[in-house]
C-alpha positions as a LaTeX table, in Angstrom:
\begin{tabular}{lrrr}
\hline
Residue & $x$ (\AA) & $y$ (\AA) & $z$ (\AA) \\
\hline
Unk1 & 170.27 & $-75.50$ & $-27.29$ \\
Unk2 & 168.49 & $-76.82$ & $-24.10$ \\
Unk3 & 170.80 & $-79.20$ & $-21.99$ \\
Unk4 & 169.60 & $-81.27$ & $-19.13$ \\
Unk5 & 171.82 & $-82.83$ & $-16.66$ \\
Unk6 & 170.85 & $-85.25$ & $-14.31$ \\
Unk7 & 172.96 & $-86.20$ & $-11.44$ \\
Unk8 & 172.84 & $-89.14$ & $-8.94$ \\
Unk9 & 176.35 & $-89.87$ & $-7.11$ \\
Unk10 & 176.54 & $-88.37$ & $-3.84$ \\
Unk11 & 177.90 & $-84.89$ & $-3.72$ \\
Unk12 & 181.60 & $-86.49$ & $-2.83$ \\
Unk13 & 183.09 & $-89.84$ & $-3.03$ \\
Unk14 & 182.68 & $-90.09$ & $-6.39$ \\
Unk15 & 183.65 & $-87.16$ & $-9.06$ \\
Unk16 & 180.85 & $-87.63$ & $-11.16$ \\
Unk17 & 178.77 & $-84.68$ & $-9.74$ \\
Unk18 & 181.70 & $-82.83$ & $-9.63$ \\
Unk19 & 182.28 & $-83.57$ & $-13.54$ \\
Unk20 & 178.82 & $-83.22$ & $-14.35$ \\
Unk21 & 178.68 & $-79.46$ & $-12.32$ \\
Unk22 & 182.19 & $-78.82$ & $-14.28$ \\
Unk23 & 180.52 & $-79.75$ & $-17.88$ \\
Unk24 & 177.40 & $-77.95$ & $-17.01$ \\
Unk25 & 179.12 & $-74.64$ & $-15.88$ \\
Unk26 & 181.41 & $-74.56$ & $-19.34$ \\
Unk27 & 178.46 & $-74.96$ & $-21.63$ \\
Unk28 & 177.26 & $-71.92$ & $-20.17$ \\
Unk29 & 180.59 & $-69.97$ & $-20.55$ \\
Unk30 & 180.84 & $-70.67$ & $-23.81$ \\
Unk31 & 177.94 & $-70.94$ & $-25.40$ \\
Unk32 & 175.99 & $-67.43$ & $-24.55$ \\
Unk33 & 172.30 & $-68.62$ & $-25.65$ \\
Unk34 & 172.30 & $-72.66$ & $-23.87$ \\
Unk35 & 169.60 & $-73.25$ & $-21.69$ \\
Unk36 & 171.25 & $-75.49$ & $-18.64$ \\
Unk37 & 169.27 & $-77.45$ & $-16.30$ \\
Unk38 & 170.92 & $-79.50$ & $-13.36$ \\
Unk39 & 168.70 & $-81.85$ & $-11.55$ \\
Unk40 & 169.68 & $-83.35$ & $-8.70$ \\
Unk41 & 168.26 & $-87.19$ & $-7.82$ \\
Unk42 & 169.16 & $-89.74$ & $-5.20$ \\
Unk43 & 172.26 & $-89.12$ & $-3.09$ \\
Unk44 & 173.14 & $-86.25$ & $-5.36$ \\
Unk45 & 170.50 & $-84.08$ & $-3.66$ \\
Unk46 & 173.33 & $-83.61$ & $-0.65$ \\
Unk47 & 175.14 & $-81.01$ & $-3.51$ \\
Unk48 & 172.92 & $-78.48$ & $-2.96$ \\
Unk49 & 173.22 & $-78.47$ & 0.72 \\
Unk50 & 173.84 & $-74.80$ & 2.01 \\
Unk51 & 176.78 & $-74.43$ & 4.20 \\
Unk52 & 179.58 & $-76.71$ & 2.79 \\
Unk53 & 182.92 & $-76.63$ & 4.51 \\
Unk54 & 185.43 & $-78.93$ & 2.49 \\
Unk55 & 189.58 & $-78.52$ & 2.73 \\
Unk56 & 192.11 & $-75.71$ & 1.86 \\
Unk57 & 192.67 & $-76.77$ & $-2.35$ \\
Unk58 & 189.64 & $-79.32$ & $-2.49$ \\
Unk59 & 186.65 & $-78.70$ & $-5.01$ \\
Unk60 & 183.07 & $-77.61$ & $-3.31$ \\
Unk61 & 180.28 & $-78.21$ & $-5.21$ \\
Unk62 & 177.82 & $-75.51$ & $-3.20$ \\
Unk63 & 179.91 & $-72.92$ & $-4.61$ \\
Unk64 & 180.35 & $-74.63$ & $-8.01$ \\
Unk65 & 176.33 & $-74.74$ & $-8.21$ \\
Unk66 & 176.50 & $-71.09$ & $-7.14$ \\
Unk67 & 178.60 & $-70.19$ & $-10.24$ \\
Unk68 & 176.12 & $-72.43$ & $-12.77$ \\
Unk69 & 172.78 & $-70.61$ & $-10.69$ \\
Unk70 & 174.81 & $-66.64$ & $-11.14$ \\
Unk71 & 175.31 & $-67.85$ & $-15.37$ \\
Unk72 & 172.04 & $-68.49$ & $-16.12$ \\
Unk73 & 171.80 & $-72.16$ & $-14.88$ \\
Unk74 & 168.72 & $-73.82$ & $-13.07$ \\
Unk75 & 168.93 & $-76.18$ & $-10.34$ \\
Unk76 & 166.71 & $-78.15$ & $-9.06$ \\
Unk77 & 165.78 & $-81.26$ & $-6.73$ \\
Unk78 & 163.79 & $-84.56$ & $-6.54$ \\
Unk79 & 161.70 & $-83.75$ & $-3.72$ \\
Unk80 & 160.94 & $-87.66$ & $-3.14$ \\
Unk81 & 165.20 & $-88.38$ & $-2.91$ \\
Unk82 & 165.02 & $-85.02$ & $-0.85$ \\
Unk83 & 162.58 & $-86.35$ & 1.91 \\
Unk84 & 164.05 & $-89.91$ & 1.78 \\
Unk85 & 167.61 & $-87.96$ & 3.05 \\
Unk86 & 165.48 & $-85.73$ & 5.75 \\
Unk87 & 166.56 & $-82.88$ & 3.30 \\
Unk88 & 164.58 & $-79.37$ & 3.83 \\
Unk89 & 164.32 & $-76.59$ & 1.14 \\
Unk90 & 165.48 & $-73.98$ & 3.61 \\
Unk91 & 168.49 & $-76.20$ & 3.70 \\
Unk92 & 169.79 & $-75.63$ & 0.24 \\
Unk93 & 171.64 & $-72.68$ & $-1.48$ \\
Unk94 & 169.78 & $-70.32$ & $-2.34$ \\
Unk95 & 168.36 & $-70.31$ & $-6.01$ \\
Unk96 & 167.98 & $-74.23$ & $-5.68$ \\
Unk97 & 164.44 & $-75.99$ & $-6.05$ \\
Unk98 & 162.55 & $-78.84$ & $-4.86$ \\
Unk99 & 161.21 & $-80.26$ & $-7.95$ \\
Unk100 & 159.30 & $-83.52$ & $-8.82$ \\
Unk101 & 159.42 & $-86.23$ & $-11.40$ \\
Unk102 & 157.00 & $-84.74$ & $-13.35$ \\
Unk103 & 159.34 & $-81.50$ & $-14.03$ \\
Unk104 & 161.70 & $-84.13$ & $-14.91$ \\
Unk105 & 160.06 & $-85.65$ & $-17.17$ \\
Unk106 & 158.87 & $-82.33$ & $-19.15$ \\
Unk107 & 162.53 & $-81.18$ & $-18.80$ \\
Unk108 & 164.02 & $-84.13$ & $-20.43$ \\
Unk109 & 160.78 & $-84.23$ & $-23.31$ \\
Unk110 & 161.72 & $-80.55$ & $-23.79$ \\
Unk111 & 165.67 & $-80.95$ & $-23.99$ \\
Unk112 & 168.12 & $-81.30$ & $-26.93$ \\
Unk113 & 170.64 & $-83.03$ & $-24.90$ \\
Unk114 & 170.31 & $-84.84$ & $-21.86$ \\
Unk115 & 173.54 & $-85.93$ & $-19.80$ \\
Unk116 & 173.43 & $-88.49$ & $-17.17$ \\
Unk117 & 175.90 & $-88.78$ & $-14.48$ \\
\hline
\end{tabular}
């Protein structure tokens, strides 16, 4: 089964991303032959940012999407929500993409599930 998640809160604040990278990374644990897809829109572009330092006990979603990416998980990035946040490629963790809407749009035509958070 193909999954696509789409996530749009900023990368803390909120838990959404957080619960959407959570979901994401548990479909792929148990479910050997799901296809997972994370794309990242508007303020949630700022997940994929390399270098995250966050507190002793306190989740961090770079290393969460580096779990999802080492399982068989894609990640990728509106490039538009990218620029608009002065966010460069080399800038992200590795294994994440700059993507476009039209990647979004084929991803979502092509998925079984799509999960919006």
């Amino acid at each position: 089964m193909k999954y696509l998640f789409i996530l749009n809160d900023p990368a803390y604040g909120t838990e959404r991303t957080w619960n959407g990278l959570r979901l994401a990374t548990n479909i792929l644990k148990k479910d050997a032959s799901a296809e997972v897809s994370v794309f990242l829109m508007g303020d949630g572009v700022s997940a994929a940012k390399a270098g995250q330092q966050t507190p002793n006990g306190y989740y961090n979603l770079e290393k969460m999407l580096m779990v999802l990416l080492a399982n068989r998980g894609r990640v990728l990035l509106c490039g538009t929500c990218m620029d608009a946040r002065g966010l460069k490629q080399e800038e992200l963790l590795s294994g994440a993409t700059r993507s476009n809407l039209d990647t979004l749009t084929d991803l979502t035509i092509a998925a079984d599930k799509v999960l919006v958070f």
